[in-house]
PAFI-276504 format. One record per residue (C-alpha): residue number from 1; residue in one letter; x, y, z. Coordinates in pm, 1 decimal. Example, Ala and Ser with C-alpha at 12.3 -4.5 7.8 and 13.67 -1.06 7.14 Angstrom:
// residues 2
R   resi   resn         c1         c2         c3
R      1      A     1230.0     -450.0      780.0
R      2      S     1367.0     -106.0      714.0
// end
This chain:
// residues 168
R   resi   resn         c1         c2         c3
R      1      X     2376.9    -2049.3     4666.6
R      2      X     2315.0    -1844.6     4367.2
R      3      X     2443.1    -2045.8     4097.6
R      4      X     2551.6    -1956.1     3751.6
R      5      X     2610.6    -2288.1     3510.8
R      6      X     2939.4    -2316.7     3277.0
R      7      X     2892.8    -2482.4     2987.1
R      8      X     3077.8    -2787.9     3041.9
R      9      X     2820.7    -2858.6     3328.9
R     10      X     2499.2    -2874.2     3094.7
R     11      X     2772.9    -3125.6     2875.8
R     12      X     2827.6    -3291.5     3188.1
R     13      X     2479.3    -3288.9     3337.8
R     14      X     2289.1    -3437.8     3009.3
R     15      X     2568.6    -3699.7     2860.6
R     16      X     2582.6    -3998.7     3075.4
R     17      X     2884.0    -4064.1     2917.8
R     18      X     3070.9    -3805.2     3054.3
R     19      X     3347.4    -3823.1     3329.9
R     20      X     3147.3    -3593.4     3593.9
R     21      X     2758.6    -3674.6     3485.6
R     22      X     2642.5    -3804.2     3814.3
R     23      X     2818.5    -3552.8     4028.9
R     24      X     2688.6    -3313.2     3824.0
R     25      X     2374.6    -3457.5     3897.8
R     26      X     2464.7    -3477.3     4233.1
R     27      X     2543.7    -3112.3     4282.2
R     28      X     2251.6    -2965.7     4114.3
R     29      X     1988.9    -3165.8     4290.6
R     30      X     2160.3    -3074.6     4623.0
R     31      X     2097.5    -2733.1     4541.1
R     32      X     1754.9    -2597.2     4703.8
R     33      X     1442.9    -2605.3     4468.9
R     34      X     1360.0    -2241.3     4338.0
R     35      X     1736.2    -2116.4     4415.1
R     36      X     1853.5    -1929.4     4101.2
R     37      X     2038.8    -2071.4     3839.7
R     38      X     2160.0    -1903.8     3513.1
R     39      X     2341.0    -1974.8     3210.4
R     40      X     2549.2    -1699.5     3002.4
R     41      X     2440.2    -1595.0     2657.0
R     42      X     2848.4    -1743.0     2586.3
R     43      X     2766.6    -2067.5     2709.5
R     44      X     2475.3    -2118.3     2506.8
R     45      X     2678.1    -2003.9     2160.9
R     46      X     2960.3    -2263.1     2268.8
R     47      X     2651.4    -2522.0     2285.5
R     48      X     2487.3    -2401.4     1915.8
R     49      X     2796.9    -2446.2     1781.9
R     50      X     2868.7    -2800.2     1956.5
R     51      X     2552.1    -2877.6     1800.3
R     52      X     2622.8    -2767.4     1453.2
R     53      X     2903.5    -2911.5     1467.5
R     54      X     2757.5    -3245.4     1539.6
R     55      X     2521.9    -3169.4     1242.4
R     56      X     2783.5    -3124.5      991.0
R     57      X     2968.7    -3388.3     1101.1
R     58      X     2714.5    -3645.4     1133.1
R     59      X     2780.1    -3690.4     1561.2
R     60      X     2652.6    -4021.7     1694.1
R     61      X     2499.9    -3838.6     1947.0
R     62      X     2329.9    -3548.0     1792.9
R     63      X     1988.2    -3638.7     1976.5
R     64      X     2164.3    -3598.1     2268.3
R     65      X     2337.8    -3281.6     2228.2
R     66      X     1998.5    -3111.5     2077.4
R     67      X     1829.5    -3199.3     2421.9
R     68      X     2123.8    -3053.0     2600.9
R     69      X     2038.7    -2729.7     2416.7
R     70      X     1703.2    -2724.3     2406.7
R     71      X     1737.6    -2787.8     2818.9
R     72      X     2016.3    -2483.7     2835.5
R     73      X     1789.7    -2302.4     2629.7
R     74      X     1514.9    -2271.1     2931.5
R     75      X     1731.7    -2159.7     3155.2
R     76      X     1749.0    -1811.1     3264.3
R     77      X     2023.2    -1625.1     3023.9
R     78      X     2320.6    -1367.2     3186.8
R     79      X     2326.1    -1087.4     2933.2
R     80      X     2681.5     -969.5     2884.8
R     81      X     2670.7     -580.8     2944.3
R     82      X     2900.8     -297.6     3007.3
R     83      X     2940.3     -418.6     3382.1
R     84      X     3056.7     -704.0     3220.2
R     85      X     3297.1     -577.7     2959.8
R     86      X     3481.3     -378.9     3317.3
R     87      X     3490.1     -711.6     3490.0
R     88      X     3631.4     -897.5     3213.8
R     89      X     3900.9     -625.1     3186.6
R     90      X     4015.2     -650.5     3581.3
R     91      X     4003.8    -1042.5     3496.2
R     92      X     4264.3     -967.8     3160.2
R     93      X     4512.3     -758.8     3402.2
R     94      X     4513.4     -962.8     3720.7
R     95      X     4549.0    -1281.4     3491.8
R     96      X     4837.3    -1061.9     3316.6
R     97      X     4972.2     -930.3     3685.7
R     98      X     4966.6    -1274.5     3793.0
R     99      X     5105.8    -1529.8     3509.0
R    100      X     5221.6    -1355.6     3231.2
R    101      X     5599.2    -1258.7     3216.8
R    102      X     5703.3     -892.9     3376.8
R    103      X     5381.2     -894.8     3561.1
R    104      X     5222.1     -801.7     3273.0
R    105      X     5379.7     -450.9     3235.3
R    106      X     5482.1     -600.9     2854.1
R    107      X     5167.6     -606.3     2632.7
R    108      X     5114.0     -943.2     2671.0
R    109      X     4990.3    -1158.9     2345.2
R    110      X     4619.6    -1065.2     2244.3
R    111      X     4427.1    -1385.9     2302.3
R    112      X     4458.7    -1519.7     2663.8
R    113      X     4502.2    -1830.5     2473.1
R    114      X     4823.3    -1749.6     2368.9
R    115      X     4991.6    -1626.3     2705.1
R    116      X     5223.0    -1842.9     2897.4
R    117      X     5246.4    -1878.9     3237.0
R    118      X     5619.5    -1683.3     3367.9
R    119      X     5673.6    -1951.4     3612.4
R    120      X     5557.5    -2265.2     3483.8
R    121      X     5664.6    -2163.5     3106.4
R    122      X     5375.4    -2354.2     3003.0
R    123      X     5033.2    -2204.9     2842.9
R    124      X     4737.2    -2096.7     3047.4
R    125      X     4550.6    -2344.2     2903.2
R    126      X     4234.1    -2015.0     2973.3
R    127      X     4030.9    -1906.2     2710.5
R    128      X     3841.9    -1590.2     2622.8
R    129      X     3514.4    -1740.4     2708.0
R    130      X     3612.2    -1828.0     3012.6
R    131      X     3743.4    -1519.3     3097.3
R    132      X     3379.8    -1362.0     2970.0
R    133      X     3194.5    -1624.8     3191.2
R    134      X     3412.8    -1503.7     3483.4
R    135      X     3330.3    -1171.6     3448.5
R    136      X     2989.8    -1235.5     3438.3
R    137      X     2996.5    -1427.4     3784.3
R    138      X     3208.7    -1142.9     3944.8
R    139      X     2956.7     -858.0     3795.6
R    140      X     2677.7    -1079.5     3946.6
R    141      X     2831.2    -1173.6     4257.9
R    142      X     2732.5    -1514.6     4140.8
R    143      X     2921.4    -1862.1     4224.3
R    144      X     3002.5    -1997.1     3891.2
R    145      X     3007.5    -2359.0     3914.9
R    146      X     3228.8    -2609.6     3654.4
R    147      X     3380.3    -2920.5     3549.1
R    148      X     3669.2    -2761.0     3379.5
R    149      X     3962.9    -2780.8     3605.2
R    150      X     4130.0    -2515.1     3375.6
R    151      X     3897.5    -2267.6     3488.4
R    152      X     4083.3    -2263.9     3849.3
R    153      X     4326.1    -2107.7     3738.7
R    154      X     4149.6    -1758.6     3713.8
R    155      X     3998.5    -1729.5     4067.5
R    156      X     4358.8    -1772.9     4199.6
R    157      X     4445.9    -1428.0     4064.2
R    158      X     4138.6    -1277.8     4192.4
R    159      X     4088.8    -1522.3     4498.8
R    160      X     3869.0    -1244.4     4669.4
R    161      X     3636.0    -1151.9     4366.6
R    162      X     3544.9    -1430.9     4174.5
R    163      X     3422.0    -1766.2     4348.3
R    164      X     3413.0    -2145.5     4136.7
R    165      X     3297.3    -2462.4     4256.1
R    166      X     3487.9    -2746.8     4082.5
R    167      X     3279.3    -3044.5     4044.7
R    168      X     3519.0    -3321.3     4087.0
// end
């Protein structure tokens, strides 16, 4: 399997603490040695700024989320591109088509954050990044894996496109 890391599984993966750490573990090592794995250029800004964060705010565990860094900082990095940018789009209107009220023939609100789902009225709970590390997977024809159960909800408007394995 050619495998492409969200960033909640390096949080996962390195925090023993965390719900999911030893399936993470689990998953990873069950994956052959020398397959591919990557990491998005998104997922390691959402893990600089977990660790300044941390800094500023004095984190217990600021040892810990440094390693987790420096580790995601090895990996192999996704480069967002123009491929990309088309992907992400397709993602924005099937996730409008799909959810968003009028099947997304209203301009729906600019952030994904903000759009609410027509028949559960309740919100997406998807953010742009995740939207961006979709589109990277789909562009890639990569299986993105995750802890985030959130995240689901985008493969099930493009079920035959994009493919996530929930670690759960």
């Amino acid at each position: 399997m050619r495998s492409y890391l969200d960033t909640c599984v390096f949080s996962h993966l390195y925090n023993p603490e965390k719900e999911f750490h030893e399936k993470t573990q689990a998953f990873l090592h069950s994956i052959p040695e020398g397959a591919p794995r990557w990491l998005s250029v998104i997922s390691l800004a959402e893990l600089r700024f977990g660790v300044r964060m941390a800094e500023v705010c004095g984190h217990r565990r600021l040892d810990q989320a440094r390693a987790t860094l420096n580790a995601a900082a090895d990996m192999p990095l996704l480069q967002v591109s123009r491929h990309t940018a088309d992907a992400c789009s397709e993602i924005r209107q099937m996730l409008a088509s799909t959810y968003f009220k009028n099947g997304g023939c209203t301009k729906p609100p600019r952030w994904v954050e903000d759009w609410v789902d027509r028949a559960s009225g309740k919100r997406l709970q998807v953010d742009e990044n995740d939207v961006w590390l979709c589109a990277l997977a789909i562009e890639r024809n990569l299986v993105l894996v995750t802890t985030d159960r959130r995240m689901m909800r985008i493969p099930q408007a493009l079920p035959e496109k994009l493919r996530v394995h929930l670690i759960r």
